[in-house]
C-alpha positions as CSV (number, residue, x, y, z in Angstrom):
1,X,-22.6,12.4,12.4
2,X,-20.7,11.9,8.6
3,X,-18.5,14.5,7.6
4,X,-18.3,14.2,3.3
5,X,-14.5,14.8,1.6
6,X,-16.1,17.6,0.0
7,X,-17.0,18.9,3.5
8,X,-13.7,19.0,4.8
9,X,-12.1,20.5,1.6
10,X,-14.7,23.3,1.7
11,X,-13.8,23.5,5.2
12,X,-9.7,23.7,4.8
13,X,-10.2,26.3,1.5
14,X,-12.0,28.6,3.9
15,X,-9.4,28.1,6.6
16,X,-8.5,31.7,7.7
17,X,-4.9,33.5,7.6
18,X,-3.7,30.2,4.9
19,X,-1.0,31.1,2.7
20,X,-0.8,29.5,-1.2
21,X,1.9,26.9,-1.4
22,X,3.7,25.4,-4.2
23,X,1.2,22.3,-4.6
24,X,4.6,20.3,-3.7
25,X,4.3,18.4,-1.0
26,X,7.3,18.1,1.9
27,X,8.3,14.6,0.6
28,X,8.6,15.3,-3.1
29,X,10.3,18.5,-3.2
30,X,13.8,18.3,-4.4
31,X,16.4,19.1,-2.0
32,X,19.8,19.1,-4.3
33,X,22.1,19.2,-1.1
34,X,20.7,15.8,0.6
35,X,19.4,14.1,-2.6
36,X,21.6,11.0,-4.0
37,X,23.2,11.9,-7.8
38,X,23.0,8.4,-8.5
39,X,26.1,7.2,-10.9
40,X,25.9,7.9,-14.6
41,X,25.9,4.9,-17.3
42,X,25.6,5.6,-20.4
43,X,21.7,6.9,-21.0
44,X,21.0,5.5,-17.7
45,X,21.4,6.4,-14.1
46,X,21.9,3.8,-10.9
47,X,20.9,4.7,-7.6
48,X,22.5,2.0,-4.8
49,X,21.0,2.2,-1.5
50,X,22.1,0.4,1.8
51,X,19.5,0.7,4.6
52,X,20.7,-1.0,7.8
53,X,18.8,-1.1,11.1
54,X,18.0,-2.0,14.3
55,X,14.4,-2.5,16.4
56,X,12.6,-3.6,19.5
57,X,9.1,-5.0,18.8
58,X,6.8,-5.3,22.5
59,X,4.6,-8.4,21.0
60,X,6.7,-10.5,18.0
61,X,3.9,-12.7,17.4
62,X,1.1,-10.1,17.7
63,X,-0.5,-12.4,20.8
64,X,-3.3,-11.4,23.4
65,X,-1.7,-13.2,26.2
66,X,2.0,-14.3,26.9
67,X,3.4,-12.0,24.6
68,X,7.1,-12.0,23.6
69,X,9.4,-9.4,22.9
70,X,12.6,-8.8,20.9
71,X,15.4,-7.0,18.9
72,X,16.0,-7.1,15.7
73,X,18.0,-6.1,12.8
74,X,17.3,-5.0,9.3
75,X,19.7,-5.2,6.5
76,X,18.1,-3.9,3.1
77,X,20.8,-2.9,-0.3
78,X,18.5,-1.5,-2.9
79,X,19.6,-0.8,-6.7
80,X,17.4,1.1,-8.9
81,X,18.1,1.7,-12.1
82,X,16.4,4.8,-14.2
83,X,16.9,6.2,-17.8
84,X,18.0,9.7,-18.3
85,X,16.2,10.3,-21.2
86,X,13.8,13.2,-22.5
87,X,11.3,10.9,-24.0
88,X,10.0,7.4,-23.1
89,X,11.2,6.0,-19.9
90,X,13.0,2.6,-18.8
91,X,13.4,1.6,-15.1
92,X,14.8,-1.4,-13.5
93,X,15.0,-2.3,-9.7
94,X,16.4,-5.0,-7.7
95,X,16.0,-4.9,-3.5
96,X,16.5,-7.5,-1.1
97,X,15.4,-7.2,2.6
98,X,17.3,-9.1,5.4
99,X,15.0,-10.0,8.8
100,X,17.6,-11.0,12.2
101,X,16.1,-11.7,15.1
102,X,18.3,-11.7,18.3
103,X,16.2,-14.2,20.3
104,X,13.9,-15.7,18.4
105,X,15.3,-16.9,15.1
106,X,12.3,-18.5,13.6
107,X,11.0,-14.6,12.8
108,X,14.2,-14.4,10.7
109,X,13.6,-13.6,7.0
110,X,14.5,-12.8,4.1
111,X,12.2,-10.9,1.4
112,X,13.4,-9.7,-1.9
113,X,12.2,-8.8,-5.2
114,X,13.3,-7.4,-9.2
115,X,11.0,-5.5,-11.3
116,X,11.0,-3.0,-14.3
117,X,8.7,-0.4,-15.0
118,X,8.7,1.4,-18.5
119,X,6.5,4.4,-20.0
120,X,6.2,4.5,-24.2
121,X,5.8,8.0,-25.2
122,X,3.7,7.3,-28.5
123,X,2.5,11.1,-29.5
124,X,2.0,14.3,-27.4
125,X,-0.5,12.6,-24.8
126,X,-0.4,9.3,-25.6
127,X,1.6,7.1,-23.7
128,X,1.4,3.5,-23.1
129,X,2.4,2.2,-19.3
130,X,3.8,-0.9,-18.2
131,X,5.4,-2.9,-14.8
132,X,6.3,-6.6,-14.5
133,X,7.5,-7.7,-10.8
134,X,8.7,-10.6,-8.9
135,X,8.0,-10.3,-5.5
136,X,9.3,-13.2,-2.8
137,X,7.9,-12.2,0.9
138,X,6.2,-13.2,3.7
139,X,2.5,-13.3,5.4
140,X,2.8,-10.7,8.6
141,X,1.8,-12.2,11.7
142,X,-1.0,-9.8,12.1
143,X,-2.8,-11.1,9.1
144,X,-5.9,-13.0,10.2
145,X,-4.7,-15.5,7.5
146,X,-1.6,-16.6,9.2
147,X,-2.7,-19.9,10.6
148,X,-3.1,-20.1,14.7
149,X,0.1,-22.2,15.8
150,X,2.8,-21.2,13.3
151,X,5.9,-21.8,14.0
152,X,7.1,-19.3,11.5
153,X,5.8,-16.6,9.0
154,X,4.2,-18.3,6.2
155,X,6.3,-17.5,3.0
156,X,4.9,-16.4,-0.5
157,X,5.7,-15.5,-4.1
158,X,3.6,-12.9,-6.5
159,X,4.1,-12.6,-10.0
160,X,2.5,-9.1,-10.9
161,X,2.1,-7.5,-14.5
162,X,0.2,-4.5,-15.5
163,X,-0.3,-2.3,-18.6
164,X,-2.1,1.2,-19.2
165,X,-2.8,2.9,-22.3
166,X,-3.2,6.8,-21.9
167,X,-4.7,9.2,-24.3
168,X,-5.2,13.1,-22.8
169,X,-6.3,14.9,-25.2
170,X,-6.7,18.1,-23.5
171,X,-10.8,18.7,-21.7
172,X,-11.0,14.7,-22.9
173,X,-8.7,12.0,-21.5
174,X,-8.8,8.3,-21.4
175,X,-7.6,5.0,-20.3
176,X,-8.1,0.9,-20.2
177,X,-5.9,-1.4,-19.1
178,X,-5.7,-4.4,-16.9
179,X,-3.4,-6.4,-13.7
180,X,-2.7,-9.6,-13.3
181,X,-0.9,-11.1,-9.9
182,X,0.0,-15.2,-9.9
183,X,0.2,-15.8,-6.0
184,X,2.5,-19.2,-4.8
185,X,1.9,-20.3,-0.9
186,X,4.5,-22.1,0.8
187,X,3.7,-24.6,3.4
188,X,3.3,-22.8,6.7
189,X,5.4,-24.9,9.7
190,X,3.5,-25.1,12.7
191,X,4.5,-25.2,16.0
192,X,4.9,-29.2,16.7
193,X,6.5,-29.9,13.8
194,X,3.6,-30.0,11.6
195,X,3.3,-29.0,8.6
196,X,-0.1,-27.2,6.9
197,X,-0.3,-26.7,2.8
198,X,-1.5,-23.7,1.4
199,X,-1.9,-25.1,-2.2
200,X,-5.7,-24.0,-1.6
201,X,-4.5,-20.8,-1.6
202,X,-2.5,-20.5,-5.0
203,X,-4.3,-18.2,-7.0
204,X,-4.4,-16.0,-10.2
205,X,-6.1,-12.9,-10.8
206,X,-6.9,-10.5,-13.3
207,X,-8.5,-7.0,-13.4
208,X,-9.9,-4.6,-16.4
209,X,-10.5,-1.4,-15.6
210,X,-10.9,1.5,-18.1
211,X,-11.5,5.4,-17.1
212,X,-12.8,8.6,-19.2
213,X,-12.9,12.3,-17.2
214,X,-13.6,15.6,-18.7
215,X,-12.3,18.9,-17.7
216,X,-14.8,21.2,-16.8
217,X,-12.8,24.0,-15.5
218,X,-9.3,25.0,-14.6
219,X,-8.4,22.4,-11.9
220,X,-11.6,21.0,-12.0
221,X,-12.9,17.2,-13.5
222,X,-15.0,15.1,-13.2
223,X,-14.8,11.0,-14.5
224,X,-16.0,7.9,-14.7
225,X,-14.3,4.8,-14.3
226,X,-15.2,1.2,-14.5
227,X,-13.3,-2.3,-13.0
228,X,-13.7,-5.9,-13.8
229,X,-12.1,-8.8,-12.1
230,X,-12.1,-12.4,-11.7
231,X,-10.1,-14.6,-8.9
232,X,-9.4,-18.2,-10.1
233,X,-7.9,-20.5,-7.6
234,X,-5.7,-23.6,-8.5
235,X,-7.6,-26.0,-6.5
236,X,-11.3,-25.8,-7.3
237,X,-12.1,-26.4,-3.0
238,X,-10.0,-25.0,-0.3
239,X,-9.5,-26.7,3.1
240,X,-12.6,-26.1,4.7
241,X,-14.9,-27.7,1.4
242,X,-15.2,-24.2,0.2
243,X,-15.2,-23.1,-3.6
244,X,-13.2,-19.5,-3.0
245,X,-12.9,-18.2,-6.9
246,X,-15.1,-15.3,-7.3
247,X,-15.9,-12.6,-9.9
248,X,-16.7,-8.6,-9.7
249,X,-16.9,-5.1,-10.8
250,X,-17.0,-1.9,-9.5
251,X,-18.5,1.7,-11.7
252,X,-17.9,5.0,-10.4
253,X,-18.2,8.0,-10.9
254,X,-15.7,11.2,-9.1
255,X,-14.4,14.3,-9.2
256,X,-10.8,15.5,-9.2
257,X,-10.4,19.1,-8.1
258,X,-8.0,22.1,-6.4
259,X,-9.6,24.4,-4.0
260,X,-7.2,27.2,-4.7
261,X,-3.5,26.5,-4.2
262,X,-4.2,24.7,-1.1
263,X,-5.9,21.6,-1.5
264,X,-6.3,19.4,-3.8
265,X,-7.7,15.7,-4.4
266,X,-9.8,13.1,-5.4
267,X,-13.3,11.6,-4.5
268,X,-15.5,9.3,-6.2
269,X,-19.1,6.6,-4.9
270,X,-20.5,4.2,-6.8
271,X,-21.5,0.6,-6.8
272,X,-19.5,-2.6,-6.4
273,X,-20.6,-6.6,-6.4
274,X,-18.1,-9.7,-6.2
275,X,-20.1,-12.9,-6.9
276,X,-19.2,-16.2,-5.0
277,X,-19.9,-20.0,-5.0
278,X,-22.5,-20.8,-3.0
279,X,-22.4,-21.6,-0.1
280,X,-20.2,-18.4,0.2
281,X,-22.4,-15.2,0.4
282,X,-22.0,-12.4,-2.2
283,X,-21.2,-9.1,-1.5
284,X,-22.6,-5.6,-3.2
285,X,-22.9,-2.1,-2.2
286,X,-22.0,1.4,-1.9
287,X,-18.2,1.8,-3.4
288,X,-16.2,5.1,-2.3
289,X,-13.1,6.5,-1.7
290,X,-11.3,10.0,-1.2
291,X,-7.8,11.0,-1.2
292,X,-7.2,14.6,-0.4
293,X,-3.5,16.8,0.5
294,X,-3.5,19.9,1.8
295,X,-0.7,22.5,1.8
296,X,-0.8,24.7,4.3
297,X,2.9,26.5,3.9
298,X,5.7,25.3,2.4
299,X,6.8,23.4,5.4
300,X,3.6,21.3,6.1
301,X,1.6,18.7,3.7
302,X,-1.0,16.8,5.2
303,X,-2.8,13.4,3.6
304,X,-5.9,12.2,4.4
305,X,-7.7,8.9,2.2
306,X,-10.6,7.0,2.5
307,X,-11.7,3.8,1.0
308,X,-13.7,1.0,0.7
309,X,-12.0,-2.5,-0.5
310,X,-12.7,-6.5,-0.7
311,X,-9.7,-8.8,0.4
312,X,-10.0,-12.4,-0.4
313,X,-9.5,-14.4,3.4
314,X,-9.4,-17.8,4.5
315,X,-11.1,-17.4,7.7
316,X,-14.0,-20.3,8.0
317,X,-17.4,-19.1,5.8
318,X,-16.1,-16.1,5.1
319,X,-16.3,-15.1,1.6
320,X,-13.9,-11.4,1.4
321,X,-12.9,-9.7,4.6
322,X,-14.7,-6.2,3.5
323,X,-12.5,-3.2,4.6
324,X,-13.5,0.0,5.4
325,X,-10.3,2.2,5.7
326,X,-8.7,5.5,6.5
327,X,-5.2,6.9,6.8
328,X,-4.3,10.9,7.9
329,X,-0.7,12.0,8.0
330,X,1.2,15.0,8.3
331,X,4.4,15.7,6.9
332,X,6.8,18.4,9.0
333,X,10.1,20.1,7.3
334,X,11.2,21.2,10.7
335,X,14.9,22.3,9.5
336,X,16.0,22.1,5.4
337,X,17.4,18.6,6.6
338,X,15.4,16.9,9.4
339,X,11.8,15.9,8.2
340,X,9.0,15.0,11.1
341,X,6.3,12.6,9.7
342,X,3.6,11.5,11.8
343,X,0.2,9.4,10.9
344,X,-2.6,7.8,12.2
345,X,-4.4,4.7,10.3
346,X,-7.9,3.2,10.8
347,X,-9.6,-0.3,9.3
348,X,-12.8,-1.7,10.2
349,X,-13.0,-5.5,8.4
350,X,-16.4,-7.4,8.5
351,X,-15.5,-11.1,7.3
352,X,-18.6,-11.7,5.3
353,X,-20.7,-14.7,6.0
354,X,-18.3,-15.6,9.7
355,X,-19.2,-13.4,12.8
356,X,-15.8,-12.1,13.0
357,X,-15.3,-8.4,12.7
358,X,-11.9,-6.6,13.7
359,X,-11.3,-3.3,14.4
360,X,-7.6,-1.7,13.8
361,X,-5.4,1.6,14.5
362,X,-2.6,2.7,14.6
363,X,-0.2,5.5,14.8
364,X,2.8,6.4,13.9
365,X,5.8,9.2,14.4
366,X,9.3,9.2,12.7
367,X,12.1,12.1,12.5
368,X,14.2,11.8,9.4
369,X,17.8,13.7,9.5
370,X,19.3,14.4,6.2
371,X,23.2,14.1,6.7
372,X,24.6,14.6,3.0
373,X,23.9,13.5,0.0
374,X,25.5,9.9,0.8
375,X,23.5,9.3,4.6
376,X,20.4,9.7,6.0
377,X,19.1,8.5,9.6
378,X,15.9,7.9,10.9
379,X,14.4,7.5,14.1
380,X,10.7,5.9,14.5
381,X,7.9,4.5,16.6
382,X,5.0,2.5,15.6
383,X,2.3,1.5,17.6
384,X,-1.2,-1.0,16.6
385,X,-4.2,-2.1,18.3
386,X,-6.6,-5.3,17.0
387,X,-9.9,-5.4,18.6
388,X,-11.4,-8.6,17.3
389,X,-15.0,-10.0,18.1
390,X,-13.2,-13.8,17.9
391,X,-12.1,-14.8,21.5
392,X,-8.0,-14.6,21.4
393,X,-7.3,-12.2,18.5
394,X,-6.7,-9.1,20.1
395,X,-3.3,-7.5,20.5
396,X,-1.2,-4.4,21.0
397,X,2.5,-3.8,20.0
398,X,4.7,-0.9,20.5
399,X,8.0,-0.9,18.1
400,X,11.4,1.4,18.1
401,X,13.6,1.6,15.1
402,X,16.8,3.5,14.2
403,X,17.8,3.5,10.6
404,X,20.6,4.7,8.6
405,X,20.5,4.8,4.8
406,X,23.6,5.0,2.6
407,X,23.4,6.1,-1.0
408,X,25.2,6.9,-4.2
């Protein structure tokens, strides 16, 4: 049996004995007492954060058999820089994250990343968007692309830029713009001494998408939106004899709306087709998506979201791993100062053209304890589950963490 979004908003508006909220969630309310005041410079506001940790991860190397287990420690200074100004809007950030294994050093990493994001505020409504990042990480050892046998996470670099123009002009609004993300592979080390390049899986992509909705009531819209893009990578055939570059689009058409105080959201369906070199298959269909949050009081905000997506993969004849996905969570303010947030997550990926499919969940619960302005701790458990029709890619992993976070 399918249960529509619009279903199970009709079905929470109706919901007996519910009292109006604010329409501000849990998480973004302010909280003057607990929040960090940042230091003042000039027109401009910093905001250093140190986040230091420690964990226990079940299965390190997300394994079916002969899984390991380990401690580690997280180290994670943060500086975000944000103007103070009533018009037009300048931001600046700078994080690096620090990986330490006790046991098993080869998991040890270090990610880190700069980026600026900046708003021009042309007239009343018009405003032009824009975000340039570098972002140096690493491939998770859950993904299915991390190649069987490596020694050590496979690292990788992503140059992302975006830019939106904005008109609202009341009933009418508007937007077009576009992405663009430069992906670098490092060699991945495998376990032997080996050593595997990924230069078949530099790429560069680009997206345009453009969006018009109309206002048809208080609360109520409806809109049409449109994407285009094209993935171009450097090597014209990957590993496996495979031509991976591929073009698309996606049109749909959605409605944003607020059931009273108490809900609110976003759903939209349309159509979606990413062309691929033969002998790759191409993929088309149904596109949807949903994202709904419901306030019940003050002291609860629950999330759910639904979507469909295409990832690009490298598993063998597999053109996009085609994700169906869907994420509920619920946020708790238990006291003013402790915050209980807890979520499940679901992903069904069919690999198209391989007879791999994986199915994935997980859960998650975390208690956050607001100390003072300057400290916050956190206490957390994760947990995920692959069930994969390829023999050997199953696994299950439990972690623990305890953070603190130190601010300015």
């Amino acid at each position: 049996m399918k249960i529509s979004p619009f279903a199970i908003a009709a079905f929470l508006a109706a919901w007996p004995g519910l009292v109006a909220a604010d329409e501000m969630g849990v998480m973004e309310r302010a909280r003057p007492d607990y929040d960090p005041k940042g230091l003042p410079l000039g027109g401009f506001r910093l905001y250093p954060t140190l986040d230091v940790g420690v964990a226990g991860d079940t299965n390190i190397y997300r394994t079916e058999a002969g899984t390991v287990g380990d401690a580690y420690f997280t180290i994670a200074p943060n500086l975000d820089l944000k103007s103070d100004w009533t018009n037009n809007l300048v931001e600046v950030t700078a994080a690096v994250s620090h990986y330490r294994y006790a046991e098993h050093d080869t998991e040890s990493h270090t990610d880190w990343n700069v980026g600026g994001h900046g708003r021009l505020d042309i007239l009343r409504g018009t405003t032009v968007d824009g975000e340039v990042d570098y972002v140096a990480t690493h491939e998770p050892r859950y993904s299915p692309d991390e190649p069987n046998g490596a020694a050590e996470p496979t690292r990788y670099t992503n140059v992302h830029a975006e830019g939106t123009f904005n008109q609202d002009a009341g009933e009418i609004a508007f937007s077009f713009g576009g992405t663009l993300d430069r992906l670098n592979y490092d060699p991945s080390l495998l376990v032997g001494g080996a050593v595997l390049p990924n230069d078949d899986r530099d790429e560069l992509k680009y997206s345009l998408h453009g969006r018009i909705s109309l206002e048809v009531s208080d609360g109520y819209s409806f809109f049409v939106r449109g994407t285009y893009n094209n993935r171009a990578f450097d090597l014209q055939t990957d590993r496996n004899g495979f031509n991976r570059g591929s073009h698309g689009y996606s049109v749909d058409g959605g409605a944003e709306f607020r059931l009273t105080d108490l809900l609110k959201g976003e759903a939209y369906a349309g159509y979606l087709a990413q062309d691929f070199h033969t002998p790759l298959p191409n993929v088309s269909g149904i596109d949807f998506g949903a994202k709904l949050t419901w306030y019940p009081d003050a002291l609860y905000t629950v999330h759910l979201s639904a979507e469909r997506r295409l990832t690009d993969t490298t598993i063998f004849a597999a053109s996009v791993s085609d994700d169906r996905v869907v994420n509920f969570g619920v946020d708790y303010e238990l006291l003013r100062n402790v915050i209980v947030q807890g979520g499940v997550n679901y992903a069904s990926s069919r690999f198209v053209g391989a007879a791999r499919n994986d199915t994935v969940w997980g859960a998650s619960l975390q208690a956050q304890y607001l100390i003072n302005e300057n400290m916050r701790a956190t206490l957390g458990y994760d947990f995920s589950n692959r069930a994969s029709s390829e023999a050997g890619q199953n696994f299950r992993d439990h972690t623990i963490h305890l953070d603190l976070k130190l601010a300015l």
